[in-house]
Backbone bond lengths (Angstrom), bond angles and torsions (degrees), N, CA, C in turn:
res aa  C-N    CA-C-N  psi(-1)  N-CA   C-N-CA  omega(-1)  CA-C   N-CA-C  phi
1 X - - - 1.467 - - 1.518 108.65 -
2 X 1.523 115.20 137.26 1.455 100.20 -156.16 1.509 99.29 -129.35
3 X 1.633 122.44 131.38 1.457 125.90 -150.28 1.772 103.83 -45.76
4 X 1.518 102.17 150.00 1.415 94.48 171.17 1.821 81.86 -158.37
5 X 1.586 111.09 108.16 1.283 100.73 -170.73 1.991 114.75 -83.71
6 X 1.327 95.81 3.09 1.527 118.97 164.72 1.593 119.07 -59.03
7 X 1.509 111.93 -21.97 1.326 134.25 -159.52 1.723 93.39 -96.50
8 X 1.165 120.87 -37.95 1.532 117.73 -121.83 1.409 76.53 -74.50
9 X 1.318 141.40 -61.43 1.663 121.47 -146.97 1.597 101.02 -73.38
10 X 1.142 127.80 10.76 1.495 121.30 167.86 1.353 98.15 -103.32
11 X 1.099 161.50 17.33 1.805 154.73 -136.15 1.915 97.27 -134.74
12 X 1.300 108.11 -16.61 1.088 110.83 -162.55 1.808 108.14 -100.42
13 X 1.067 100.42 -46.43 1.868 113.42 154.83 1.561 111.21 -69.47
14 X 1.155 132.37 -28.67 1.340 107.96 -178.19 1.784 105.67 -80.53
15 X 1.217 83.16 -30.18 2.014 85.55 176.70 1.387 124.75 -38.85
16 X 1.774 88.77 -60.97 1.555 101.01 161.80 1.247 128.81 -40.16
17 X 1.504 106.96 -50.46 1.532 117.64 -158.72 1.639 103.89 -80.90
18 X 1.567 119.14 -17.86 1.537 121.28 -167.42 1.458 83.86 -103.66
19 X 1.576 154.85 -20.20 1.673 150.52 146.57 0.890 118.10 -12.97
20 X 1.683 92.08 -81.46 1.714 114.75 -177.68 1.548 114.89 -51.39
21 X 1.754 106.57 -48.94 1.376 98.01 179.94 1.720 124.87 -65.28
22 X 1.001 104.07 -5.44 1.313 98.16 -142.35 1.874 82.79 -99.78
23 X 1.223 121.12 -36.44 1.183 145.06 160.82 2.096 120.71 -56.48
24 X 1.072 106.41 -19.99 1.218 91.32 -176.42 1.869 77.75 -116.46
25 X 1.157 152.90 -45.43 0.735 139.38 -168.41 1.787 113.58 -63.24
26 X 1.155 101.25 16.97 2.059 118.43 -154.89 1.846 80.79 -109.62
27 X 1.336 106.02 -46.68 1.564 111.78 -167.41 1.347 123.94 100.84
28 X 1.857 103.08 2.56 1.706 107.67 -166.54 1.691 85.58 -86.60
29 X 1.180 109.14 156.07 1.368 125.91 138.27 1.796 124.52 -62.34
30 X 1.403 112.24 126.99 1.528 109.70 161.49 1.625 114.91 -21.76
31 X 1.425 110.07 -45.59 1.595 100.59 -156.70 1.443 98.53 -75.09
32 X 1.716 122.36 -33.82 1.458 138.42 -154.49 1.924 78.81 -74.58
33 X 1.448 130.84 -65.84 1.120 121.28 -157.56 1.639 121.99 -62.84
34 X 1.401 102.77 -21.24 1.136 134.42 -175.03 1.859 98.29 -57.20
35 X 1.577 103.57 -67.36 1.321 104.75 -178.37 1.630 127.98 -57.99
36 X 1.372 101.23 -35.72 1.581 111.34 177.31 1.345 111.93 -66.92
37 X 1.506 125.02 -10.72 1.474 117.74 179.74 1.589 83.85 -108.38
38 X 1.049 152.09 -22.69 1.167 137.97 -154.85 1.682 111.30 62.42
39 X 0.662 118.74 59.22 1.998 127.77 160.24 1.427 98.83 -151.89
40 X 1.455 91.91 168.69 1.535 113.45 -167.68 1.593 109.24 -68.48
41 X 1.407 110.66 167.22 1.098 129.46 -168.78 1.814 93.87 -75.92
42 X 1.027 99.79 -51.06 1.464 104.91 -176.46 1.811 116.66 -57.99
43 X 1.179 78.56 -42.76 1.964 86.59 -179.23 1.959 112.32 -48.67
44 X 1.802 88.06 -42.07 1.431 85.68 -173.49 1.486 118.30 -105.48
45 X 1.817 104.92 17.10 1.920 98.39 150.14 1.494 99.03 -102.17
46 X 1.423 138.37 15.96 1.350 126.18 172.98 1.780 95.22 -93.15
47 X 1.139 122.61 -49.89 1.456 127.32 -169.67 1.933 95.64 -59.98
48 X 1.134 125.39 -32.42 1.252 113.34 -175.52 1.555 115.97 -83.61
49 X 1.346 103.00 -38.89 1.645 120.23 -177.46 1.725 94.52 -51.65
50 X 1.549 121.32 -36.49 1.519 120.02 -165.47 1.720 101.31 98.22
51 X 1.534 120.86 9.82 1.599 101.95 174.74 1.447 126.31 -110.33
52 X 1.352 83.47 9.53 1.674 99.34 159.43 1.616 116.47 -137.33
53 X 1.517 112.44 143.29 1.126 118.20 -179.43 1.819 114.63 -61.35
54 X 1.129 137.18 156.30 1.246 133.29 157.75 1.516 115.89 -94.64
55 X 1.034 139.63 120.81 1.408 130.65 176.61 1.771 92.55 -75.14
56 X 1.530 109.59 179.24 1.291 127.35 -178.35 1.101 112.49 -65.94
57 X 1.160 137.78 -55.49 1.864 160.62 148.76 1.339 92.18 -7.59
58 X 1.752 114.41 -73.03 1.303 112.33 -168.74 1.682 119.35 -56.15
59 X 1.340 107.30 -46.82 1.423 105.76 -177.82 1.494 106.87 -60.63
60 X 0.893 119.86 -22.31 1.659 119.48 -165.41 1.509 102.26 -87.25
61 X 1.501 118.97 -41.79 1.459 111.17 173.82 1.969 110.10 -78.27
62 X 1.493 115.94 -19.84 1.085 80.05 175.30 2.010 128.68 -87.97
63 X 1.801 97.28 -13.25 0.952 120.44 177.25 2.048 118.02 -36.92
64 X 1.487 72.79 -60.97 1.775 101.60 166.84 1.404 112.01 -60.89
65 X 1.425 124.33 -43.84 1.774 98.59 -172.55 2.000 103.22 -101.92
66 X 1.598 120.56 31.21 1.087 113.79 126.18 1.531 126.68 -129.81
67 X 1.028 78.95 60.78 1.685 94.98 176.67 1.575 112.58 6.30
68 X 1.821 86.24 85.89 1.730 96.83 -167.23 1.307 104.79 -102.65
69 X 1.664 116.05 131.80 1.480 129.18 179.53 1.365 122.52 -0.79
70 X 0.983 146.46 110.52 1.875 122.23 177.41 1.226 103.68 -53.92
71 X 1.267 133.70 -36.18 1.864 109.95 -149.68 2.046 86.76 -88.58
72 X 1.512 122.15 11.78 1.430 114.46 166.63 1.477 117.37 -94.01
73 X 1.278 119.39 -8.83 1.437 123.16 -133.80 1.806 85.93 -99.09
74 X 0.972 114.34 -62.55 1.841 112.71 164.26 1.195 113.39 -38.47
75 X 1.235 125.81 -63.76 1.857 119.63 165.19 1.197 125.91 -17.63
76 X 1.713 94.44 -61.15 1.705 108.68 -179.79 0.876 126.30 -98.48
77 X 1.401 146.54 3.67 1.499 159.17 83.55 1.849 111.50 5.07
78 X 1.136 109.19 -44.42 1.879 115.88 -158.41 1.870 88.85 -104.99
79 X 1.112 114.31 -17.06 1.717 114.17 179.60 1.946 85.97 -91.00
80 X 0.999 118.30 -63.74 1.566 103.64 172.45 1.251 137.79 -52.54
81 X 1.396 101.65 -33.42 1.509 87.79 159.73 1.868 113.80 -64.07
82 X 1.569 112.58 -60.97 1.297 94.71 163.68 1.382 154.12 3.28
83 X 0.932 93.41 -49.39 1.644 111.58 -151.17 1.675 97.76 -118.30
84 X 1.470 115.40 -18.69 1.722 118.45 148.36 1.453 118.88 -70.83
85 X 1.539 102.38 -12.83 2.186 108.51 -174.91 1.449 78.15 -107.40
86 X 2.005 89.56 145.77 1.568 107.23 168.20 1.756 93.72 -126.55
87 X 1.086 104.76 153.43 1.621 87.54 172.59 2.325 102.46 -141.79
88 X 1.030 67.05 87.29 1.916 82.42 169.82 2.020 114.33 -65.05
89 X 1.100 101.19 105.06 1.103 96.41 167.21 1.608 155.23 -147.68
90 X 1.108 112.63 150.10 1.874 135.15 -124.28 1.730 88.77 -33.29
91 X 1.021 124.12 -13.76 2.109 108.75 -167.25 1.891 87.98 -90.43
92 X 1.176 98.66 -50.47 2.057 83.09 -179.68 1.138 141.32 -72.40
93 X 1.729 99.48 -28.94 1.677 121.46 160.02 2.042 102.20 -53.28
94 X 1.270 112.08 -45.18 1.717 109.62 -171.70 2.297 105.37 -75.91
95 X 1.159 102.61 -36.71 1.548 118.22 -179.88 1.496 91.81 -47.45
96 X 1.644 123.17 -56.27 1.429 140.94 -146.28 1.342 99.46 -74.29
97 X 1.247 114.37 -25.61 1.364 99.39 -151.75 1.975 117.09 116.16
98 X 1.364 137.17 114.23 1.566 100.84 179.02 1.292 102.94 -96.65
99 X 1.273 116.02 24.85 1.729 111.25 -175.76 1.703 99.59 -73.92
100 X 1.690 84.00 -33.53 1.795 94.42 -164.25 1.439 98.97 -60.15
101 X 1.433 127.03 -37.24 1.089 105.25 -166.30 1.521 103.11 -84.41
102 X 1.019 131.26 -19.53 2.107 115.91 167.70 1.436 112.66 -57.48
103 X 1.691 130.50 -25.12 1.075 119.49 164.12 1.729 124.69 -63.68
104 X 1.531 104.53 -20.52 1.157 113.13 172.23 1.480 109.98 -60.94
105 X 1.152 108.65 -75.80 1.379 130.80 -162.55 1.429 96.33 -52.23
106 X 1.577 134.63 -45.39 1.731 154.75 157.71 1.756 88.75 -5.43
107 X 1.235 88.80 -79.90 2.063 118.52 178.22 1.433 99.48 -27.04
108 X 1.335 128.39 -83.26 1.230 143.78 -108.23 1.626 74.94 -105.98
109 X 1.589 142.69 -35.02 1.315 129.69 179.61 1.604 113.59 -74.54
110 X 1.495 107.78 -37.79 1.846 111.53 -174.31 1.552 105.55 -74.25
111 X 1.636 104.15 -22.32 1.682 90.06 176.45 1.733 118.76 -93.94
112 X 1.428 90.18 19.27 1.999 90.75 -170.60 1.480 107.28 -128.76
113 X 1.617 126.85 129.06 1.302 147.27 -165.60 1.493 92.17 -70.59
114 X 1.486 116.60 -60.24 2.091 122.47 -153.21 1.298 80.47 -121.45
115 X 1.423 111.51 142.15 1.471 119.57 172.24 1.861 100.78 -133.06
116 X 0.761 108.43 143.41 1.719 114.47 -171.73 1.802 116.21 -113.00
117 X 1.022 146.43 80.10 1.248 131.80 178.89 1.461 116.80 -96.98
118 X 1.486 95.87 143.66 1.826 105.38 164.81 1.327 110.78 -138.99
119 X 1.247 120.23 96.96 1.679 131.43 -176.46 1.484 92.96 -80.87
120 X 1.225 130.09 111.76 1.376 125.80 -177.03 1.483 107.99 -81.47
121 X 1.438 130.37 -29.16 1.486 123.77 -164.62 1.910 113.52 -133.46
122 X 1.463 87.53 -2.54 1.804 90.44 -171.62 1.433 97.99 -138.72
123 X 1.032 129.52 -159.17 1.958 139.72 -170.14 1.936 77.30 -148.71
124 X 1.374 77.00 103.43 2.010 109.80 163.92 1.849 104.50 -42.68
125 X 1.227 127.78 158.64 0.967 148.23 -162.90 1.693 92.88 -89.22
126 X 1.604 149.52 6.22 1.216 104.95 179.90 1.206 92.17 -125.22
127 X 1.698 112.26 10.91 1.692 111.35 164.16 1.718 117.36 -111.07
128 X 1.377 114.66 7.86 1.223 125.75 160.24 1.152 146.38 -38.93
129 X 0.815 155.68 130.99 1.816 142.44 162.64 1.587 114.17 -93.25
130 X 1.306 104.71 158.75 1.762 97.53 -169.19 1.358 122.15 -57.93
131 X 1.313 105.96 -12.32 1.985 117.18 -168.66 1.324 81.35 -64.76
132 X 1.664 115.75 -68.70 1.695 117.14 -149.83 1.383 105.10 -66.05
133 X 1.896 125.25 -47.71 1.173 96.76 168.08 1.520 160.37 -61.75
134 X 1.160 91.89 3.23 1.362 109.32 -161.92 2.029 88.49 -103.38
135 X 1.353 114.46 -78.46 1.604 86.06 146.25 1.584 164.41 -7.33
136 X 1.086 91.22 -61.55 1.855 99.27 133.23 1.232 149.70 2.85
137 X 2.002 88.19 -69.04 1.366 126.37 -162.02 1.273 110.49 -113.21
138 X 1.540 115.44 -6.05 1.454 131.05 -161.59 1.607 90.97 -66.04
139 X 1.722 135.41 -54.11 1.161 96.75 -139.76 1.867 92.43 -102.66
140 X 1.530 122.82 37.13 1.296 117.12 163.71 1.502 100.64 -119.09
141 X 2.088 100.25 129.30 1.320 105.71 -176.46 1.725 126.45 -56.19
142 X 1.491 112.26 168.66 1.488 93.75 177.93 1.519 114.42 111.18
143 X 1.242 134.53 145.44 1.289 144.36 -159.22 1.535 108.27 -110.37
144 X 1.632 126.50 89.23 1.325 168.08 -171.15 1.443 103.05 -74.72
145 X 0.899 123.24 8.16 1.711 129.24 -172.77 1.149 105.33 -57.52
146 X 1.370 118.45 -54.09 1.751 133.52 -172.67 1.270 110.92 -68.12
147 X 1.408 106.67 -49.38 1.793 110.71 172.85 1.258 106.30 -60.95
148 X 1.038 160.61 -74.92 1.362 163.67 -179.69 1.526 109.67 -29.79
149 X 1.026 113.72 -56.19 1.555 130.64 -179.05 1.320 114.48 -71.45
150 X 1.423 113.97 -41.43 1.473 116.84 157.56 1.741 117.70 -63.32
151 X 1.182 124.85 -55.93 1.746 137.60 158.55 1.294 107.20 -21.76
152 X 1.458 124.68 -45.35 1.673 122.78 -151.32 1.749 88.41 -112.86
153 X 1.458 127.79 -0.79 1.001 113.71 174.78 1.603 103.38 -99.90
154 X 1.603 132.24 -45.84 1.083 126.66 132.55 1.776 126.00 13.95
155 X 1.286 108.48 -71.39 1.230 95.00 -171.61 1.836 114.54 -88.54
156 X 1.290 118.58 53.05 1.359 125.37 -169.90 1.573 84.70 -114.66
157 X 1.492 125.77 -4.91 1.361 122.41 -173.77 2.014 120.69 -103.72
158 X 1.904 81.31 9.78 1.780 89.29 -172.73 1.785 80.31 -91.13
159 X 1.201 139.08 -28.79 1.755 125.64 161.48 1.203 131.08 -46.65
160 X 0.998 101.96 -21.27 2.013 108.43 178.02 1.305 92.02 -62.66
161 X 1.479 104.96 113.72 2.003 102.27 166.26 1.792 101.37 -87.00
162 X 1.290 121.52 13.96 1.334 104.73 -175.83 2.196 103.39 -105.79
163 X 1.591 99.26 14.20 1.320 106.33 157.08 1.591 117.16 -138.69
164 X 1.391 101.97 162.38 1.042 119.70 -171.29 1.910 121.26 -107.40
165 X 1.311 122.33 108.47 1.394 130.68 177.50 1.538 115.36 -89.94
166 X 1.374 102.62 137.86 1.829 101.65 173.05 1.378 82.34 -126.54
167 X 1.520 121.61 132.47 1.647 123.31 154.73 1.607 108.04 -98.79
168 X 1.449 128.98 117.49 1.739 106.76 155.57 1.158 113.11 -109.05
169 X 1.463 109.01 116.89 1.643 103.45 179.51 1.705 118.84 -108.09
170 X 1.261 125.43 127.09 1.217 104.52 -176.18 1.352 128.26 -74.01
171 X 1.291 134.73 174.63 1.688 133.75 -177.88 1.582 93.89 -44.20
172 X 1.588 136.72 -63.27 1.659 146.16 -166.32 1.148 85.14 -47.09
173 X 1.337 132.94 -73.37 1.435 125.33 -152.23 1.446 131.69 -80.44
174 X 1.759 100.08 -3.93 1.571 98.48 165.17 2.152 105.84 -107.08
175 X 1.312 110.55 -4.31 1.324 113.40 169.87 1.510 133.98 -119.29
176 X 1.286 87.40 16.18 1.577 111.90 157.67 1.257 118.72 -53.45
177 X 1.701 117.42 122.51 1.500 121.82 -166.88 1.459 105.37 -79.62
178 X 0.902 124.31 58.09 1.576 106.44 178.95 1.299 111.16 -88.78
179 X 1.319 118.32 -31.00 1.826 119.86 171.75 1.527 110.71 -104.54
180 X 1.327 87.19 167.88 1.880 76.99 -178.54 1.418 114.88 -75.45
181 X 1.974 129.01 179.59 0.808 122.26 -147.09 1.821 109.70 -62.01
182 X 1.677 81.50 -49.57 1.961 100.42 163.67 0.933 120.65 -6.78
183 X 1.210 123.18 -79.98 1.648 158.44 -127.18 1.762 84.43 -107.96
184 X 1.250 120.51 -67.61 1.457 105.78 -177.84 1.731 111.01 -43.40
185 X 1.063 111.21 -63.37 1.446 99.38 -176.48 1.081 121.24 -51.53
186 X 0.845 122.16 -25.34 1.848 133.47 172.25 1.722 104.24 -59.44
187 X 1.246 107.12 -60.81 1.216 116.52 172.89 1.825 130.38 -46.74
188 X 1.554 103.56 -37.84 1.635 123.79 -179.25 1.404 92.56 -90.04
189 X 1.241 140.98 -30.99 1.619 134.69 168.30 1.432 99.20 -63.35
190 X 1.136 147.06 -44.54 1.177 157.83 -168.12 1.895 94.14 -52.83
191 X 1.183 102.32 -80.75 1.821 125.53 174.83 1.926 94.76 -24.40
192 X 1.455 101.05 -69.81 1.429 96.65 173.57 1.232 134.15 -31.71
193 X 1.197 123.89 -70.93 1.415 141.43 163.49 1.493 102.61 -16.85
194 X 1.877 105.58 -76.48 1.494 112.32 -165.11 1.411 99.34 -53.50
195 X 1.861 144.43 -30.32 1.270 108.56 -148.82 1.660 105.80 -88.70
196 X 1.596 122.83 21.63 1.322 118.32 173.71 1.520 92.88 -105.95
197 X 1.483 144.97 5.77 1.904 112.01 155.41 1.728 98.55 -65.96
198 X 1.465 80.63 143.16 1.419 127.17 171.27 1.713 98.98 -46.84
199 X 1.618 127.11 -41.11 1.297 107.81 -160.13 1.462 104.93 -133.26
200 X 1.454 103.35 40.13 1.367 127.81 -179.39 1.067 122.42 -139.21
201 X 1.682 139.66 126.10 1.031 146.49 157.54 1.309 128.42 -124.75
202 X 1.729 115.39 131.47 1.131 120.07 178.92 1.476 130.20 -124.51
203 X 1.348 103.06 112.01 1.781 108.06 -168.84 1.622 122.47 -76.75
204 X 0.811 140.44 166.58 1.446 146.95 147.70 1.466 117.72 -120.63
205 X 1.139 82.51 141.84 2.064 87.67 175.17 2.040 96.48 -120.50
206 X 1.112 85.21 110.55 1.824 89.33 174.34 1.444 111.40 -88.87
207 X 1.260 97.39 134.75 1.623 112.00 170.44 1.904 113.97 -34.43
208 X 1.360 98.90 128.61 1.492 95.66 -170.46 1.411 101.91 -170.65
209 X 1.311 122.15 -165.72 1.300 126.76 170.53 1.385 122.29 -55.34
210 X 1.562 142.57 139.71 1.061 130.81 -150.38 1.786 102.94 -100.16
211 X 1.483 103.66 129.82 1.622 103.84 -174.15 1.354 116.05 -116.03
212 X 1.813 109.70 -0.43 1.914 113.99 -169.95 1.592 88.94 -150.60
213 X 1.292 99.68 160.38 1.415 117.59 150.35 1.656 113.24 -45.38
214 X 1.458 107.07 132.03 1.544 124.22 -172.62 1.790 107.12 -55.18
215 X 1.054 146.57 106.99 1.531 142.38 174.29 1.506 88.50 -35.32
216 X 2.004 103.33 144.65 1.317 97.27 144.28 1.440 125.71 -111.90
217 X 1.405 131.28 -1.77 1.348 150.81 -145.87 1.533 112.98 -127.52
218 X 1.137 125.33 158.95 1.397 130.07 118.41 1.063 130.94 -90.19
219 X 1.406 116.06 131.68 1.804 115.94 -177.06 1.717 109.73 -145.46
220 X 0.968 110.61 175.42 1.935 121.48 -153.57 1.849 72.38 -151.28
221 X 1.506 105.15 150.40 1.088 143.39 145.61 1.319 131.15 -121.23
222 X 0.680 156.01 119.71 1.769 178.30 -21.63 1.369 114.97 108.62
223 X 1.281 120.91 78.76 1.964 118.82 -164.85 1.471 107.84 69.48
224 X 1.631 92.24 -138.62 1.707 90.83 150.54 1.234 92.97 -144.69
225 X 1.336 103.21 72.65 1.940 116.70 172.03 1.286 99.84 -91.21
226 X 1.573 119.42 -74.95 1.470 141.76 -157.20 1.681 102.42 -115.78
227 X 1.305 103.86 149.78 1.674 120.57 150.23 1.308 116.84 -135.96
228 X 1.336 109.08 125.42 1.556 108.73 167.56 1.215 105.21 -122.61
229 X 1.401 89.75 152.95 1.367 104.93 -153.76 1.827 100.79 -129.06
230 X 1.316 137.74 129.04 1.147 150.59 -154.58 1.521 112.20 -110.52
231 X 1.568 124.78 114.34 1.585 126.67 178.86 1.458 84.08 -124.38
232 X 1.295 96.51 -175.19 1.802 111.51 -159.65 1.766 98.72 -108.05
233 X 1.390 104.07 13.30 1.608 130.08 168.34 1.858 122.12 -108.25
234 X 1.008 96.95 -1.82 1.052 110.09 -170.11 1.586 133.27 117.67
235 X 1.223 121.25 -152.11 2.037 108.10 -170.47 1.587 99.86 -142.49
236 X 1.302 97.03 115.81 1.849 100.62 148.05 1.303 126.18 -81.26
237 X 1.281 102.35 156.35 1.445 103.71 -152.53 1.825 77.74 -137.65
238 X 1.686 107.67 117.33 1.325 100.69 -177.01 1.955 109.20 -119.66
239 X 1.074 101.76 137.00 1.972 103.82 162.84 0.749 151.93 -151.02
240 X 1.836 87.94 43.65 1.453 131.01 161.86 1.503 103.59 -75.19
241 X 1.910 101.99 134.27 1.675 87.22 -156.02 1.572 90.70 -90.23
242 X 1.255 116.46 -11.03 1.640 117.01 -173.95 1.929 98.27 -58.17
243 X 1.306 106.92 -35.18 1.557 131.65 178.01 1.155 103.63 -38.80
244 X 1.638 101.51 -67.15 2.026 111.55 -127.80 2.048 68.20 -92.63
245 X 1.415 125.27 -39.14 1.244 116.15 -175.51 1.696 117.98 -43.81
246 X 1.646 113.12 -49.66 1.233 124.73 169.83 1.648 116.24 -27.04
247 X 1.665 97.68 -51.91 1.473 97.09 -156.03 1.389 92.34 -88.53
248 X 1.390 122.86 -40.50 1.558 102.53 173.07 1.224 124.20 -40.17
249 X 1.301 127.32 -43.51 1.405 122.52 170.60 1.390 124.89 -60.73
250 X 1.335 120.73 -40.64 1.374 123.84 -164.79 1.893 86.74 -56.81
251 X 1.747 105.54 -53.23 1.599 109.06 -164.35 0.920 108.87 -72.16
252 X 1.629 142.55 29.35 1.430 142.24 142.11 1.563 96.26 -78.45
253 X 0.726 103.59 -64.73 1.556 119.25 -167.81 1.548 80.94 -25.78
254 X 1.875 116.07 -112.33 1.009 133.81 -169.06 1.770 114.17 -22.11
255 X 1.371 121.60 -12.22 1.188 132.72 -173.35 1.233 113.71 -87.97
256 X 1.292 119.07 -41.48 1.397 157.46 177.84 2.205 92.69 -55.56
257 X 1.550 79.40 -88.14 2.009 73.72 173.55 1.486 121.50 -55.92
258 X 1.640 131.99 -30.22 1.318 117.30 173.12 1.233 108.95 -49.87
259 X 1.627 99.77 154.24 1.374 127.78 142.67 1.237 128.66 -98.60
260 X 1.843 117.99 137.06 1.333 128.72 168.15 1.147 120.13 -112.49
261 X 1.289 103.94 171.35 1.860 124.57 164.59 1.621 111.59 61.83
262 X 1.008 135.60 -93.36 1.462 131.29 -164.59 2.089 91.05 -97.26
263 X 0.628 95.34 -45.86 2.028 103.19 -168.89 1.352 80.38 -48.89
264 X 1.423 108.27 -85.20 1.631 106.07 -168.17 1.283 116.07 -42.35
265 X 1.545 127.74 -47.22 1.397 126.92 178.71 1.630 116.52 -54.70
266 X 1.287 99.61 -6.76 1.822 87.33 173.94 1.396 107.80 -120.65
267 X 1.584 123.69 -5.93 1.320 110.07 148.93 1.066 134.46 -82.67
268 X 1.315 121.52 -29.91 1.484 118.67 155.93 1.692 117.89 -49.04
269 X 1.058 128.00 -53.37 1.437 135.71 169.32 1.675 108.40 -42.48
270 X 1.010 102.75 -53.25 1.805 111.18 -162.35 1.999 92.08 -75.79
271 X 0.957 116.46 -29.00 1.735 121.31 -178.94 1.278 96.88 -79.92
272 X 1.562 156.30 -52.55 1.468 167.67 175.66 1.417 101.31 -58.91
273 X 1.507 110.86 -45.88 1.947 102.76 167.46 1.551 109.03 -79.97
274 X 0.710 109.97 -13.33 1.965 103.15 169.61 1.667 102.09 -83.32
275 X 1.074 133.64 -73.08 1.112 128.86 172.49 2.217 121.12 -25.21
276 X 1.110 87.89 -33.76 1.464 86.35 -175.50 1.821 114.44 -99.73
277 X 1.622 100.05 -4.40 1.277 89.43 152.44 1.052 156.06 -35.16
């Protein structure tokens, strides 16, 4: 089955609808299938009804305890992965409103313990200052007031000491001209500040000799529930765990070459005194 992100908000009802069939045409009863995966009876008329998601695990154990056709099982395997990818993108997220989408993102931070970021080319919105965000937003038309205001309210959630932040930003993405020189330094003093909370850390990897494969993305992790992942087309949003596993690894990697705490604190400093030259 071959991506069609045109598909994706239908991927999630057909799942259902190819479950059930695939299941009553098996001859088990809900309750009989229910037991062979070990979950509730209920779990698996919500996964059929379509009001609960199935993770991959699930489709795969229920696939198996009705011993569903092989030449179906890739079908419905490749509709699950599906239907774990969301793909939001940048013309409907701007139609919507982008405030709407900080309420998203609002969500997706209060419901997550470890949050992981790698802004590959810019400084992410919850270590920002209003100059840059609002900058940001400068070159999409339209009055951003709400997004901005929503963004800077957002980051009242890097204080929760009962979660945990990793930022890695590379040298591009904390000396990226997007504000003037001023205002940037203002902005990399900003970075400073944050890397003394207690339940926050923020790395840099400075331009240098090359030690990994080049990043191609920006991506956020959320536990290791979700990864979304950021193109200049818009954002997948993945929870496929083979997925969100991928990116956990890559962000060891990049974690591995950052620098923290005092290292970083004097490259960030020494980049904010160049700027104010």
């Amino acid at each position: 089955m071959t991506f069609e992100p045109e598909r994706m908000g239908q991927s999630s009802r057909e799942l259902a609808d190819k479950l059930r069939e695939l299941r009553k045409r098996s001859g088990l009863s809900g309750v009989r299938v229910a037991a062979r995966c070990n979950m509730s009876q209920s779990k698996i008329s919500r996964i059929e009804n379509g009001k609960v998601r199935p993770s991959l695990v699930d489709v795969e154990q229920i696939l198996r305890a009705i011993d569903a056709p092989t030449e179906l099982v890739a079908e419905v395997s490749a509709l699950a992965r599906m239907a774990n990818t969301d793909w939001q993108d940048a013309r409907s997220l701007r139609r919507k409103g982008l405030d709407k989408k900080q309420f998203e993102l609002a969500g997706l931070e209060a419901a997550s313990r470890e949050l992981r970021y790698f802004p590959l080319s810019m400084i992410t919105g919850l270590l920002s200052t209003p100059e840059y965000i609002r900058a940001s937003l400068a070159h999409i038309p339209g009055d951003h007031s709400k997004a901005v205001a929503k963004k800077l309210e957002r980051q009242e959630v890097l204080y929760d000491r009962s979660k945990r932040f990793t930022f890695i930003l590379t040298e591009q993405a904390v000396r990226w001209p997007l504000v003037p020189p001023d205002a940037l330094a203002v902005q990399i003093d900003r970075l400073v500040s944050l890397t003394h909370l207690p339940n926050l850390r923020v790395g840099v990897i400075p331009l240098g000799p090359a030690t990994a494969p080049a990043p191609l993305n920006t991506f956020t992790l959320y536990d290791d529930r979700i990864a979304t992942v950021e193109v200049s087309t818009g954002v997948l949003v993945l929870r496929d765990p083979r997925d969100v596993r991928a990116h956990l690894q890559e962000f060891a990697v990049y974690e591995e070459l950052a620098l923290f705490g005092e290292p970083a604190r004097d490259y960030l400093t020494s980049w904010s005194a160049a700027c104010r030259r």
